[in-house]
N, C-alpha and C positions, 0 to 999 in steps of 0.2 A: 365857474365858467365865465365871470361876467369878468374876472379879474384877468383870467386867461387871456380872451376877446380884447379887453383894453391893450394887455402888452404885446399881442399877435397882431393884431387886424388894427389898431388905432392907432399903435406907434408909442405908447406909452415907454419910459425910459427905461421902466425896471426890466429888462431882458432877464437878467442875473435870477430873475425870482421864478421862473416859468417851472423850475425846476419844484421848488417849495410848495407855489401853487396846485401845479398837477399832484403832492406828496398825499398833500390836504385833502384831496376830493379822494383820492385812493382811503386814505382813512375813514373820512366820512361814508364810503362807500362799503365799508365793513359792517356795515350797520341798517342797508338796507333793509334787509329781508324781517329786519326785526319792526319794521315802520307799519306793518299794519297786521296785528299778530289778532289772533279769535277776537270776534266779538265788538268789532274797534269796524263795523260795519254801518253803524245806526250814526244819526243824528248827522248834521252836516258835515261833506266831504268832499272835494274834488276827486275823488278816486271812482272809478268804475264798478260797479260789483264783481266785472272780470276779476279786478285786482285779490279778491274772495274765494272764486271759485276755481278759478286757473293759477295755481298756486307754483305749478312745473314752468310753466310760462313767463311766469314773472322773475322766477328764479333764473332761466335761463338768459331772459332778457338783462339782468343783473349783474350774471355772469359775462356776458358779451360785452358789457358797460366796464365792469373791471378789466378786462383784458383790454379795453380801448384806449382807458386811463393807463392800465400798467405799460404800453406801447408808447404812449409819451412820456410818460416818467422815462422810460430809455435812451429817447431822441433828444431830450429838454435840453442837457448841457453838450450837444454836439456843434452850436454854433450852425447849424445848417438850418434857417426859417424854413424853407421850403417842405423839408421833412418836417420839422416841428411845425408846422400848419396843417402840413398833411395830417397829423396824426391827431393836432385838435379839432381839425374838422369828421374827423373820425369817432370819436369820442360824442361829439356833438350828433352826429348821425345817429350811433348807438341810443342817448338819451334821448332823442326823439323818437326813436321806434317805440320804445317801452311808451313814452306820454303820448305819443297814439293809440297803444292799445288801451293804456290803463288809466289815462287822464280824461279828466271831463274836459271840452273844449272850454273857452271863454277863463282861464288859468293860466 
């Protein structure tokens, strides 16, 4: 995201790679659901015990974050910012739902 935000919103020069970027976070995002499997509850954490017990929820919320991602991966090499801001501030939106519900604040 941060790399995103640098070539969208700062101006950074690498346009060319928004495409690569957003690729990255789709991959890493395969791997969600596997990030806090049984047990993986104790001992220190930023996560919520929502993130525990509301298991459909997080999934879903995951779900909505992939489809945010895959929506820019679309737009990236259209040449048109507007839609490609549109669509990472979308994405941004979605990851902030989830670390509202599921994130400790002060993270």
């Amino acid at each position: 995201m941060y790399a995103l935000k640098s070539i969208l919103m700062l101006g950074h020069p690498a346009k060319a790679d928004v495409n690569y970027h957003a690729k990255a976070m789709l991959e890493a995002f395969k791997h969600h659901g596997d990030a806090f499997p049984e047990g993986s509850d104790t001992g220190k954490t930023h996560a919520k015990k929502k993130i525990w017990t509301d298991k459909e929820g997080f999934k879903d919320k995951g779900q909505a974050a992939g489809k945010a991602i895959m929506a820019l991966i679309k737009v990236s090499e259209s040449g048109d910012n507007k839609l490609i801001k549109s669509k990472f501030a979308g994405v941004g939106k979605s990851c902030k739902s989830c670390h509202d519900d599921y994130r400790k604040k002060g993270r």
